[in-house]
N, CA, C and O atoms as a CHARMM CRD file, in Angstrom:
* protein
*
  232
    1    1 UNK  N     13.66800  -8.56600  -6.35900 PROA 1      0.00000
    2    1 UNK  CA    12.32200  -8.07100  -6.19400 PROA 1      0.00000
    3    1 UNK  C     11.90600  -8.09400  -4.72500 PROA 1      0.00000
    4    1 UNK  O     11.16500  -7.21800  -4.27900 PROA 1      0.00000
    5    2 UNK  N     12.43100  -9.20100  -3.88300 PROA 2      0.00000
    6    2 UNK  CA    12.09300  -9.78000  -2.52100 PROA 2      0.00000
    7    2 UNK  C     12.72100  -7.96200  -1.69000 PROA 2      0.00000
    8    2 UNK  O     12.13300  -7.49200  -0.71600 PROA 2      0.00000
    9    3 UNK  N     13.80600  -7.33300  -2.28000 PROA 3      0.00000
   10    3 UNK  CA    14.20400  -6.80300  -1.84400 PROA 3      0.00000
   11    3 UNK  C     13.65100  -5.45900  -1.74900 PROA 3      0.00000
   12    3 UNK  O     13.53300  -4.85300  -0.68500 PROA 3      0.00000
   13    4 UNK  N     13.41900  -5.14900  -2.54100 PROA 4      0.00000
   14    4 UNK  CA    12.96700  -3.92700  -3.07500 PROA 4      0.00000
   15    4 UNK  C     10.99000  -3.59300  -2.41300 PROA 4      0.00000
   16    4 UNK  O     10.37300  -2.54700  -2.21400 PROA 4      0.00000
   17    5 UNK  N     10.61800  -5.00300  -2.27500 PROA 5      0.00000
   18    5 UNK  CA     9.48500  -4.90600  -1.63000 PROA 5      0.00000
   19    5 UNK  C      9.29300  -4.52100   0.03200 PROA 5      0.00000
   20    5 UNK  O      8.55800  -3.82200   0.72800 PROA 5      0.00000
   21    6 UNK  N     10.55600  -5.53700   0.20600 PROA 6      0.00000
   22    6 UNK  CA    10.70300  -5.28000   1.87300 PROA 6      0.00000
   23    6 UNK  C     11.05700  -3.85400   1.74900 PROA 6      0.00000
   24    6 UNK  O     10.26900  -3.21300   2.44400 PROA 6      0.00000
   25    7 UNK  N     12.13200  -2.88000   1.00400 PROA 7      0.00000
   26    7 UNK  CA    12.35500  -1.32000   1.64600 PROA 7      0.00000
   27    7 UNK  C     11.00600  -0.59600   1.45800 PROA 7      0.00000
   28    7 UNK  O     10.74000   0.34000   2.21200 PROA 7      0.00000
   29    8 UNK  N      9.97800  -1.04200   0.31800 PROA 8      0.00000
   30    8 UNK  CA     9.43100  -0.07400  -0.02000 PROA 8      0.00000
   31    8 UNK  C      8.35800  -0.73700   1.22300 PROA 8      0.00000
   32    8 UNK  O      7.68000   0.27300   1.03400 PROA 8      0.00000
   33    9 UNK  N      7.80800  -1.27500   1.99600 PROA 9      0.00000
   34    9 UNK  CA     6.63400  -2.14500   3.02100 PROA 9      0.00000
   35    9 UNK  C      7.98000  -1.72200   4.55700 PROA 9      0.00000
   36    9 UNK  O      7.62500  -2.46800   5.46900 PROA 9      0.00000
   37   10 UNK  N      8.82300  -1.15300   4.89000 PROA 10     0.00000
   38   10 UNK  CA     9.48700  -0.32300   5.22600 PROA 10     0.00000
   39   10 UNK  C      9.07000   1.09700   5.72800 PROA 10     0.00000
   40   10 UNK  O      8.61800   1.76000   6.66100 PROA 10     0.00000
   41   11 UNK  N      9.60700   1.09400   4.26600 PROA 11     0.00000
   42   11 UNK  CA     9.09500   3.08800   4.23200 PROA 11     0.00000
   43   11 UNK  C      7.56300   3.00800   4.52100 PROA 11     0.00000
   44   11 UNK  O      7.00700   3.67700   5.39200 PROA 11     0.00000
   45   12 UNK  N      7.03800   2.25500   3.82400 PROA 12     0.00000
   46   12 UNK  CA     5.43600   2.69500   4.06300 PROA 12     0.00000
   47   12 UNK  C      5.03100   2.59500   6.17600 PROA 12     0.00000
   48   12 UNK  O      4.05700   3.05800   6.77100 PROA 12     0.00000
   49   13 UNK  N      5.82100   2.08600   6.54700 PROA 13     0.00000
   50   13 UNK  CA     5.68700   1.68300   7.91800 PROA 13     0.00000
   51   13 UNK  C      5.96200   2.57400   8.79000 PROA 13     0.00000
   52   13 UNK  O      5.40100   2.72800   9.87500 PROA 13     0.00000
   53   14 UNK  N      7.09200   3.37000   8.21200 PROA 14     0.00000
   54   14 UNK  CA     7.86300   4.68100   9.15100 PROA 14     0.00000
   55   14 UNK  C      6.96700   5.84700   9.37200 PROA 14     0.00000
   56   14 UNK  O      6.47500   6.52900  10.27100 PROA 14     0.00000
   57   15 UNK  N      7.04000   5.64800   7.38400 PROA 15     0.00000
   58   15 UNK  CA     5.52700   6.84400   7.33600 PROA 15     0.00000
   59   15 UNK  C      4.13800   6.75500   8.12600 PROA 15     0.00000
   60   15 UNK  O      3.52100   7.64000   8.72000 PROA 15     0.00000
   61   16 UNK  N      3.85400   5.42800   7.94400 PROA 16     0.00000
   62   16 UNK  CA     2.20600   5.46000   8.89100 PROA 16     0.00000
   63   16 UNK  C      2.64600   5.87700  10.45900 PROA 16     0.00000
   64   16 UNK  O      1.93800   6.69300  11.04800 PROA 16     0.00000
   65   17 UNK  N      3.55800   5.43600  10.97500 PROA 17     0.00000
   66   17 UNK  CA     4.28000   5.76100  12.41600 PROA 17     0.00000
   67   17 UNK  C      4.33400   6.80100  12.53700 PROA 17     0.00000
   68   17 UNK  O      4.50500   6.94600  13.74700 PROA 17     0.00000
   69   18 UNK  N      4.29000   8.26000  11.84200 PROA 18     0.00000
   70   18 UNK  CA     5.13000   9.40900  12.33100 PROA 18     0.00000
   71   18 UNK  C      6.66900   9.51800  12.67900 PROA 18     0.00000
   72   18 UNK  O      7.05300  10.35300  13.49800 PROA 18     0.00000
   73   19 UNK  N      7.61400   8.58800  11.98800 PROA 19     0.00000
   74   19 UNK  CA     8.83600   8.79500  12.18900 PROA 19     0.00000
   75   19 UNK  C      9.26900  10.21200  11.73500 PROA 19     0.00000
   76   19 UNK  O     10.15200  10.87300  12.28000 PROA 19     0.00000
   77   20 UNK  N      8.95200  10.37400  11.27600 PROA 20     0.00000
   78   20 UNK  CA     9.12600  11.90900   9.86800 PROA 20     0.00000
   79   20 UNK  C      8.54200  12.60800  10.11300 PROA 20     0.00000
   80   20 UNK  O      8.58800  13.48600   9.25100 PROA 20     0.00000
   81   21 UNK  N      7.64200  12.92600  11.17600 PROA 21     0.00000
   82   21 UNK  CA     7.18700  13.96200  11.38100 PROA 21     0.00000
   83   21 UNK  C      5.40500  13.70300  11.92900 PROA 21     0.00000
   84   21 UNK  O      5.40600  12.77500  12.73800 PROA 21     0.00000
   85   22 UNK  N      4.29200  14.13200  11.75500 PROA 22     0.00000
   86   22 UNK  CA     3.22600  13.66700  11.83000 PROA 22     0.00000
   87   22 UNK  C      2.64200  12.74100  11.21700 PROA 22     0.00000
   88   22 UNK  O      2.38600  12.65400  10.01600 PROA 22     0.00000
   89   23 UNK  N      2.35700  11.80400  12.33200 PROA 23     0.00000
   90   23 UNK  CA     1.70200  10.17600  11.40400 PROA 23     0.00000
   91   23 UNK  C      0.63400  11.06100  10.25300 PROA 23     0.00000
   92   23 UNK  O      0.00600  12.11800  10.19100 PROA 23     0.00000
   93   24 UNK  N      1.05200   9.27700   9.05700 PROA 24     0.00000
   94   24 UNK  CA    -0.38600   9.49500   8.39200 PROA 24     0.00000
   95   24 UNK  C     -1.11700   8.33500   8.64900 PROA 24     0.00000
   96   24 UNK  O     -0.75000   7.56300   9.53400 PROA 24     0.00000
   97   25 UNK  N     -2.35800   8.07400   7.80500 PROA 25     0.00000
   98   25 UNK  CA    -3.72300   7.11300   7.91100 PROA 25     0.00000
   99   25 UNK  C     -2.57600   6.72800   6.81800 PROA 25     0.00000
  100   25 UNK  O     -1.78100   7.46800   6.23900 PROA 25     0.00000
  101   26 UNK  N     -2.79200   5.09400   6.72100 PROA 26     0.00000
  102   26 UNK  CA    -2.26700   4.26300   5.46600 PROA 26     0.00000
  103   26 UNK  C     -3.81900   4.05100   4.77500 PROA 26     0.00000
  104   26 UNK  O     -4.68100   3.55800   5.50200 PROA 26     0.00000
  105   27 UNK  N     -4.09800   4.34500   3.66500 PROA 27     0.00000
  106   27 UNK  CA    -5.41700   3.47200   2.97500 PROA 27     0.00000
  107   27 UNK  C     -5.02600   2.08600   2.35100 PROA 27     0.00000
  108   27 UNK  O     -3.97800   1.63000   1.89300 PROA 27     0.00000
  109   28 UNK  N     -6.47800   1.53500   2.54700 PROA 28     0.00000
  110   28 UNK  CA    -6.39100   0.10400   1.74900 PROA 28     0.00000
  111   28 UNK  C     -7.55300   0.19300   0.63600 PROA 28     0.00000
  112   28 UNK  O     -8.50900   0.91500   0.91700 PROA 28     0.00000
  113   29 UNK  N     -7.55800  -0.50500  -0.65500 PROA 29     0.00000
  114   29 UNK  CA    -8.33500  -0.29300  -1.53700 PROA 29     0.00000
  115   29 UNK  C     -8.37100  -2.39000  -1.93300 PROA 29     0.00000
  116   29 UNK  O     -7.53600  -2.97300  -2.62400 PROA 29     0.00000
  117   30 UNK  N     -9.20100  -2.83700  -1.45000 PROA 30     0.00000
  118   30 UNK  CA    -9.85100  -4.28100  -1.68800 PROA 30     0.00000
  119   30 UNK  C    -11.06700  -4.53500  -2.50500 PROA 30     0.00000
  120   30 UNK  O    -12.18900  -4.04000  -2.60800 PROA 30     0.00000
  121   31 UNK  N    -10.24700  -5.71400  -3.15700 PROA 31     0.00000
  122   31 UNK  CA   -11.36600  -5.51200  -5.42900 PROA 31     0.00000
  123   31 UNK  C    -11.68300  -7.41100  -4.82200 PROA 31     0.00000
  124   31 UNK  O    -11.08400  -8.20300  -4.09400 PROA 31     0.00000
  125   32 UNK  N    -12.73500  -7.42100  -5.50200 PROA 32     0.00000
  126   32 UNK  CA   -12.92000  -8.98700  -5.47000 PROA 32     0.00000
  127   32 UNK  C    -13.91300  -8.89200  -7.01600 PROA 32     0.00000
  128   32 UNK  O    -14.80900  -8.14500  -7.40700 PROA 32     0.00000
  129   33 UNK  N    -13.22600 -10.01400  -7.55400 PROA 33     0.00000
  130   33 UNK  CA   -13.76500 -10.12600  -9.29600 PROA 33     0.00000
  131   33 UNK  C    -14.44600 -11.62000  -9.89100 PROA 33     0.00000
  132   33 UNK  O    -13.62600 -12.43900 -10.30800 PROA 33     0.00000
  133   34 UNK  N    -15.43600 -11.87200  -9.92600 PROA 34     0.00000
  134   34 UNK  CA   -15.67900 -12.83100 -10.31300 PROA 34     0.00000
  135   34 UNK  C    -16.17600 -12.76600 -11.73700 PROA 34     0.00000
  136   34 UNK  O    -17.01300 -11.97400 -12.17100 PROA 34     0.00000
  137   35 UNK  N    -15.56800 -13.67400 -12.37600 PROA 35     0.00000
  138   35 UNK  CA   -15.88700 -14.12300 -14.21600 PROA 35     0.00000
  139   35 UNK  C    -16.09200 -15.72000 -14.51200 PROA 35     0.00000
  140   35 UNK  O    -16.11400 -16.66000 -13.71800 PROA 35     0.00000
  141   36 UNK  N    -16.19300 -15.70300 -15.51800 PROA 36     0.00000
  142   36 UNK  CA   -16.30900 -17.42300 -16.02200 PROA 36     0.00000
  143   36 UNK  C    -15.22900 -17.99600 -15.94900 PROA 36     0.00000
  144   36 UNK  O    -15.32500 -19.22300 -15.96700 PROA 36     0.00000
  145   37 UNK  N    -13.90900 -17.46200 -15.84800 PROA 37     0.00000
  146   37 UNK  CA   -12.32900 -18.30900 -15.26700 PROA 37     0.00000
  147   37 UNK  C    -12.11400 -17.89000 -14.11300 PROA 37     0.00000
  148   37 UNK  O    -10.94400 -17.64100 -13.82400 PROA 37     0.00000
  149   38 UNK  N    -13.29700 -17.66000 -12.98400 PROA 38     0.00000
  150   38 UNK  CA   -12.60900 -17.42600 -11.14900 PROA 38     0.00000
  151   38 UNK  C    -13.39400 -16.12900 -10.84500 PROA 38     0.00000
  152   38 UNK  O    -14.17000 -15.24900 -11.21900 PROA 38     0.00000
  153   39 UNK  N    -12.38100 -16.82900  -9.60500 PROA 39     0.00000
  154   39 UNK  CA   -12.38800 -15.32300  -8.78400 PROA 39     0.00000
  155   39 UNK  C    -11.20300 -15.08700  -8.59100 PROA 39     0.00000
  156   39 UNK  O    -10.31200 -15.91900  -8.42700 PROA 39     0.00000
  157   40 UNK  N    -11.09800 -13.75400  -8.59900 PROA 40     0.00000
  158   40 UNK  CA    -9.83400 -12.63800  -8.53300 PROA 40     0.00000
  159   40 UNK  C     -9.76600 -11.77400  -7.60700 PROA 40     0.00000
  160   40 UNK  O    -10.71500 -10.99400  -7.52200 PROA 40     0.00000
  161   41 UNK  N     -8.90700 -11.67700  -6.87200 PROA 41     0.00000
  162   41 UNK  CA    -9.06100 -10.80100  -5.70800 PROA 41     0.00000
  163   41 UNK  C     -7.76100  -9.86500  -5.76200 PROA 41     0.00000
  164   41 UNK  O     -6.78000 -10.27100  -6.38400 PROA 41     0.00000
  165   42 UNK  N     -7.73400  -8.59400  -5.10800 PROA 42     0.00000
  166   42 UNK  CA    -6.52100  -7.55700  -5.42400 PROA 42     0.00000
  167   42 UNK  C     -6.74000  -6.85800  -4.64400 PROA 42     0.00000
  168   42 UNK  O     -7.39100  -7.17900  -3.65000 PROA 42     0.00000
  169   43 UNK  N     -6.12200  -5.32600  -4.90400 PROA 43     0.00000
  170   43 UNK  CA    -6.14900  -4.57800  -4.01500 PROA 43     0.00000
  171   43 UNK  C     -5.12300  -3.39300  -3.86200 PROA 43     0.00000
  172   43 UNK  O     -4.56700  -3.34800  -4.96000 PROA 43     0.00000
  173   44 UNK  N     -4.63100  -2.48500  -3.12000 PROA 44     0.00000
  174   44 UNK  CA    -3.41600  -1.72300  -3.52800 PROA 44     0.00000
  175   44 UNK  C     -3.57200  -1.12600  -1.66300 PROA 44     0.00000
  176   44 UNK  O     -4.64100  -0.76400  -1.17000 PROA 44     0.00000
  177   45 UNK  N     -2.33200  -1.16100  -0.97100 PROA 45     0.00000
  178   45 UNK  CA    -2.04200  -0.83200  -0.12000 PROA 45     0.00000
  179   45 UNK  C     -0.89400   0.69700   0.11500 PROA 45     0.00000
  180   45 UNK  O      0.29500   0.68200  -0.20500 PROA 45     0.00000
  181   46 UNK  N     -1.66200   1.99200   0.77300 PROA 46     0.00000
  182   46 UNK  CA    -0.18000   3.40200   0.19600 PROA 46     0.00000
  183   46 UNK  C     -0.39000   3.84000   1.82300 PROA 46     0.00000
  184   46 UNK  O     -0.82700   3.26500   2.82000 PROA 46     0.00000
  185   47 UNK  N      0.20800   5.28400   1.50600 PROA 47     0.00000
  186   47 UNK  CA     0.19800   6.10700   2.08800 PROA 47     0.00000
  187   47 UNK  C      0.05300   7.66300   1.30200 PROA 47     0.00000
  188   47 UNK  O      0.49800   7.72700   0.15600 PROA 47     0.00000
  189   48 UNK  N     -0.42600   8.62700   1.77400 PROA 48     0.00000
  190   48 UNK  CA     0.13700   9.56300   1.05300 PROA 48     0.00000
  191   48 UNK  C     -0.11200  10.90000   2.07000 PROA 48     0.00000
  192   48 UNK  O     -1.07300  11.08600   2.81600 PROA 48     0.00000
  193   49 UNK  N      0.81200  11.57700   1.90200 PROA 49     0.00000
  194   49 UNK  CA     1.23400  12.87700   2.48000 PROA 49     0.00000
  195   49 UNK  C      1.35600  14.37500   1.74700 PROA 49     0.00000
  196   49 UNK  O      2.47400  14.75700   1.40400 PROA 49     0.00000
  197   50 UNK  N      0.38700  15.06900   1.55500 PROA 50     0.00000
  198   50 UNK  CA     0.39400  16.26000   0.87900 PROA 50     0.00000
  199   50 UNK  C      0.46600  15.56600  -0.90100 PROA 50     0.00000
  200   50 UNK  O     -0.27100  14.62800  -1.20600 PROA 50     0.00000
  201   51 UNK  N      1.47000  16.21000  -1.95200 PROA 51     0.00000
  202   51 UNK  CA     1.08900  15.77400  -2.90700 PROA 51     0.00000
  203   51 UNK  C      1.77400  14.50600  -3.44600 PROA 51     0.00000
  204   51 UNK  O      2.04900  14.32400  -4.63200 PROA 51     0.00000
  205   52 UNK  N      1.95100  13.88500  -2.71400 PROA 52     0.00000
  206   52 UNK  CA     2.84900  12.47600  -2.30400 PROA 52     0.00000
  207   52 UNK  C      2.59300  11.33300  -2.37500 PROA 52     0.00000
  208   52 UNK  O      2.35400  11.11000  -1.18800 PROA 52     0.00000
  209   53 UNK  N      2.46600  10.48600  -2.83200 PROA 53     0.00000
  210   53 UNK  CA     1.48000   9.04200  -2.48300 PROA 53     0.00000
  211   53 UNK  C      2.57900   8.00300  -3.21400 PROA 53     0.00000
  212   53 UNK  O      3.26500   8.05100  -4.23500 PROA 53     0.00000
  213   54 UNK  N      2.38900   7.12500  -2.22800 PROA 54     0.00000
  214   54 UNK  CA     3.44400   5.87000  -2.23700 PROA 54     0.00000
  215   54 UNK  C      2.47800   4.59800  -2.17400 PROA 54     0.00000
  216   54 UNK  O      2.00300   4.32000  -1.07300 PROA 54     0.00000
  217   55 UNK  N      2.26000   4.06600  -2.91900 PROA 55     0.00000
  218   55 UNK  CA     1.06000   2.67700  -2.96700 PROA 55     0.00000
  219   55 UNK  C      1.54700   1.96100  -3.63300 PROA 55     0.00000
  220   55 UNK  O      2.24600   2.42200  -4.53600 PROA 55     0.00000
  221   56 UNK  N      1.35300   0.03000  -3.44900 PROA 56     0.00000
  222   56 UNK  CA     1.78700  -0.96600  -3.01900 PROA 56     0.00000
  223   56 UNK  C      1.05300  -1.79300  -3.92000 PROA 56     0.00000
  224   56 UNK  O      1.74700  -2.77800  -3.66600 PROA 56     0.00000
  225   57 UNK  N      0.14300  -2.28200  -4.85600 PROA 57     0.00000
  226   57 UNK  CA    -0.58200  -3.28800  -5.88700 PROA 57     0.00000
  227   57 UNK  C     -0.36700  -4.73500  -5.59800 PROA 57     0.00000
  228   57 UNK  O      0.66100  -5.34100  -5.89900 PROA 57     0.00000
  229   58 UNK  N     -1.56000  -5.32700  -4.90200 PROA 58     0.00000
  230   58 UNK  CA    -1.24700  -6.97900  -4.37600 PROA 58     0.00000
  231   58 UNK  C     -2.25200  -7.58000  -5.54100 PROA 58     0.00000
  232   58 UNK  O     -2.42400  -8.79500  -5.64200 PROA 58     0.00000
C-alpha cells in the first residue's frame, strides 16, 4: 500500500509541475466533523486535467 501511495503522490507532483506539458492547479477539499464520538477530520487531495482527475482521500 506504502507503495502504491508514494507512485500515485508522485504522479500527482509531475502533474502539478508541468512535466507533461502545461502545469495544473492541484485542489484540496478539507471536511472537519464533529458528533457525539469526536471529531473527524478528512479531506481529498487531486489534480485534474481536461476530462481527467486523479484524487487522493486522507
Amino acid at each position: 500500500m506504502t507503495r502504491i501511495l508514494t507512485v500515485l503522490g508522485l504522479a500527482l507532483t509531475l502533474a502539478a509541475c508541468g512535466v507533461d506539458g502545461e502545469p495544473v492547479r492541484p485542489s484540496l477539499n478539507a471536511g472537519l466533523g464533529i458528533s457525539s464520538s469526536g471529531v473527524h477530520l478528512g479531506g481529498t487531495v487531486g489534480v485534474n486535467k481536461g476530462p481527467v482527475t486523479v484524487s487522493l482521500g486522507l
